[in-house]
Backbone bond lengths (Angstrom), bond angles and torsions (degrees), N, CA, C in turn:
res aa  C-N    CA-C-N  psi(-1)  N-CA   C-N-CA  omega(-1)  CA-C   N-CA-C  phi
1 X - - - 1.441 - - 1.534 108.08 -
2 X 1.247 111.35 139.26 1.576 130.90 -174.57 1.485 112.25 -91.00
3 X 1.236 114.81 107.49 1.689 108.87 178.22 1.482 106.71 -115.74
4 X 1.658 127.14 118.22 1.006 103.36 -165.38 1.700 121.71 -115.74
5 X 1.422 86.97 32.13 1.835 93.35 170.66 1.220 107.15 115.79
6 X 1.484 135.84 -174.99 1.632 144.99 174.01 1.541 81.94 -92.10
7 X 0.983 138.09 -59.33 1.935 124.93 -141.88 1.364 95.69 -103.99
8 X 1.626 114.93 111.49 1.539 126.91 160.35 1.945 91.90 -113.42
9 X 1.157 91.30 97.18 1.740 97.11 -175.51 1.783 93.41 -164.38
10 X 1.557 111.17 144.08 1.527 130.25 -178.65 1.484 117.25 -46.68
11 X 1.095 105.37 5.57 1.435 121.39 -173.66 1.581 111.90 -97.80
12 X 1.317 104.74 -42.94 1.393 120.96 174.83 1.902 108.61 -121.94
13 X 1.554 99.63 45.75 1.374 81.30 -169.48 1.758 110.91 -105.83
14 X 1.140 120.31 -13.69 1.802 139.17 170.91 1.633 95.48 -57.75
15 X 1.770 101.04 -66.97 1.738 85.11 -179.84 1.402 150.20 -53.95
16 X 1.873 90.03 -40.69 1.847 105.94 -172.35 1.952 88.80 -70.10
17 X 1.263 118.98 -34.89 1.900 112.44 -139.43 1.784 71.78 -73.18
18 X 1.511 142.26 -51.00 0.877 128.03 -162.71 1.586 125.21 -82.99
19 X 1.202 114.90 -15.71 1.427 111.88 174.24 1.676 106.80 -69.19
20 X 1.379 105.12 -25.91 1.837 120.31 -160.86 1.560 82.73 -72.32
21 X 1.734 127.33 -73.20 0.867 102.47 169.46 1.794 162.66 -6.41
22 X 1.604 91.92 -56.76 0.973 126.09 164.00 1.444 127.76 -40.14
23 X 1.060 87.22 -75.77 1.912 119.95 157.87 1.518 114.03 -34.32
24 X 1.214 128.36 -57.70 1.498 155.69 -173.20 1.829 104.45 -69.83
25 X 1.499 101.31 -39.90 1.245 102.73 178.69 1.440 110.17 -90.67
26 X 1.337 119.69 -8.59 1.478 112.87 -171.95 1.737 100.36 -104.78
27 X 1.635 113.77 20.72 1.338 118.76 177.80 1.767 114.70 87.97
28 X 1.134 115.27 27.62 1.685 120.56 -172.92 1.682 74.97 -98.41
29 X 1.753 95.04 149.08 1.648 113.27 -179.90 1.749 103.24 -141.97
30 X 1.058 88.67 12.69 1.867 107.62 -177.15 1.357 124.29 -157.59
31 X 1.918 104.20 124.54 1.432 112.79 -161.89 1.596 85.28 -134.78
32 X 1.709 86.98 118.53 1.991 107.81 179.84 1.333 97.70 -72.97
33 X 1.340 155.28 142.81 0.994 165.77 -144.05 2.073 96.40 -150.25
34 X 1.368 109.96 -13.87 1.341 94.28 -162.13 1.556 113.81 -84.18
35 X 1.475 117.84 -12.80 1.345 100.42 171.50 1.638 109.63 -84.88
36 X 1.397 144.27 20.80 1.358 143.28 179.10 1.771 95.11 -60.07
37 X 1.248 103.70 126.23 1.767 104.79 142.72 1.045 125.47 -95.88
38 X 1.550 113.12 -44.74 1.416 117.53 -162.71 1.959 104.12 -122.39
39 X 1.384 109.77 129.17 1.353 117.03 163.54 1.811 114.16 -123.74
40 X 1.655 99.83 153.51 1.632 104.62 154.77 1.329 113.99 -128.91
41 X 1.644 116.12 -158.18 1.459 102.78 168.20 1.983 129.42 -68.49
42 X 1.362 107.91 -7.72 1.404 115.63 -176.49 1.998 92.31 -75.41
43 X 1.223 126.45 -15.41 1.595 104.66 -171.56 1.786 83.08 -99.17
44 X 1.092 134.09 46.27 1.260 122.50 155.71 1.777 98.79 -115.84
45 X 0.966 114.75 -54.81 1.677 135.90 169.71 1.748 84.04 -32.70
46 X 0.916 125.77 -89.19 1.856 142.56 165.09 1.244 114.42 19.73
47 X 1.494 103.34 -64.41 1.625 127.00 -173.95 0.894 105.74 -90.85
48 X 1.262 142.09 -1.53 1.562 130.06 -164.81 1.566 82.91 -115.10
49 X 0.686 128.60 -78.77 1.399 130.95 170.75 1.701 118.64 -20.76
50 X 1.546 112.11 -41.84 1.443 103.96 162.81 1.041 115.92 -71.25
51 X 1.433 111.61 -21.35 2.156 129.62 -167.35 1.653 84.28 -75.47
52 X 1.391 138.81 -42.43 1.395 106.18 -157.76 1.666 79.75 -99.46
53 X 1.194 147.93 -45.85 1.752 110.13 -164.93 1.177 115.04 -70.45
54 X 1.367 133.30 -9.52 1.219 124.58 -163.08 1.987 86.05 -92.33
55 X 1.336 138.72 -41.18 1.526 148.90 142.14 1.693 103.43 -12.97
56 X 1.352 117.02 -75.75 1.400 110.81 159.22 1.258 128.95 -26.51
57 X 1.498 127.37 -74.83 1.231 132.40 165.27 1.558 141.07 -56.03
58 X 1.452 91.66 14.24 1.740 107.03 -166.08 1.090 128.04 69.27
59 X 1.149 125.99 -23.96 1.345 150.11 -177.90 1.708 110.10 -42.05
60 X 1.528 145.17 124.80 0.992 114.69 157.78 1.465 105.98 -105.11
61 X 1.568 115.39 128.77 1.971 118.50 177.53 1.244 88.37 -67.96
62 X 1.482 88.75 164.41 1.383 112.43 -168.05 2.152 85.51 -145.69
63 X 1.392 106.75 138.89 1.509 110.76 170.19 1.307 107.15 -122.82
64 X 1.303 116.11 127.44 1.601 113.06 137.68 1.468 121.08 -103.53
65 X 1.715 92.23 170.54 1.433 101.41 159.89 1.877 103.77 79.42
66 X 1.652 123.04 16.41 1.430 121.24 -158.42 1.182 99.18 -83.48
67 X 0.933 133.96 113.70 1.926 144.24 149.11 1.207 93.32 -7.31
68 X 1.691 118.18 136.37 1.119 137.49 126.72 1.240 133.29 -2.99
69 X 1.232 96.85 -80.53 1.797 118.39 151.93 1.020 129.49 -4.41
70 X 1.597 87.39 -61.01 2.012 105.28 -162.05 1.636 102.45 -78.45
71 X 1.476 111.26 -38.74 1.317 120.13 166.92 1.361 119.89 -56.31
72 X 1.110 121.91 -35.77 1.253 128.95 -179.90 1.759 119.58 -59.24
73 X 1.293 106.51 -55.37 1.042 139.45 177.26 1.940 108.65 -55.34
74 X 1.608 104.16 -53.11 1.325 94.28 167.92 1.289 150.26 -86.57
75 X 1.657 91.85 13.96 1.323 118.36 157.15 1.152 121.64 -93.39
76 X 1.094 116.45 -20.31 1.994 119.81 -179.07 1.580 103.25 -86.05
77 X 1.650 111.30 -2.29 1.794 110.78 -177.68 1.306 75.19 -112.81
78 X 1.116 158.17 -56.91 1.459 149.03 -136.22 1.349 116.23 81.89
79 X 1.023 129.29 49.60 1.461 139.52 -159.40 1.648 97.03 -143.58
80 X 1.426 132.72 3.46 1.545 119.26 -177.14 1.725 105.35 -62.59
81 X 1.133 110.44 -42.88 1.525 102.88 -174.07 1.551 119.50 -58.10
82 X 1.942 118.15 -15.77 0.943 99.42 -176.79 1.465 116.00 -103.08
83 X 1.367 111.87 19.52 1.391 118.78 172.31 1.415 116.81 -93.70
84 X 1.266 102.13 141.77 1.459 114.00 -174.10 1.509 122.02 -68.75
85 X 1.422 121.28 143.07 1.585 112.15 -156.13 1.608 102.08 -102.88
């Protein structure tokens, strides 16, 4: 399981989007979302981005534990349906 920190924000967003990657490629199919404190719009970019390699790999991710926030947010882009439940 993939946990990828309190800060999914543009600040930390080169490192977490690529370690997640990482993760996804080394066979992780689950990203804990519950230690997040802080999100912006780049941790929507984030997931979609794990949503298409882990899509590549057949894999379907699966999240728990996703901030409010983050939900929030991918409804104000219109993109909630393509996040993984």
């Amino acid at each position: 399981m993939f946990q990828p920190g309190p800060s999914l924000t543009f600040a930390h967003a080169r490192s977490v989007t690529e370690a997640g990657l990482r993760a996804i490629g080394a066979g992780e199919s689950e990203v804990d979302f519950s230690g997040v404190t802080e999100v912006d719009s780049t941790a929507v970019a984030m997931l979609l981005a794990w949503q298409r390699a882990a899509r590549a790999k057949g894999v379907n991710l699966r999240c728990t534990g996703l901030p409010s926030s983050l939900a929030s947010l991918a409804r104000l882009y219109g993109v909630e349906e393509l996040l993984p439940a």
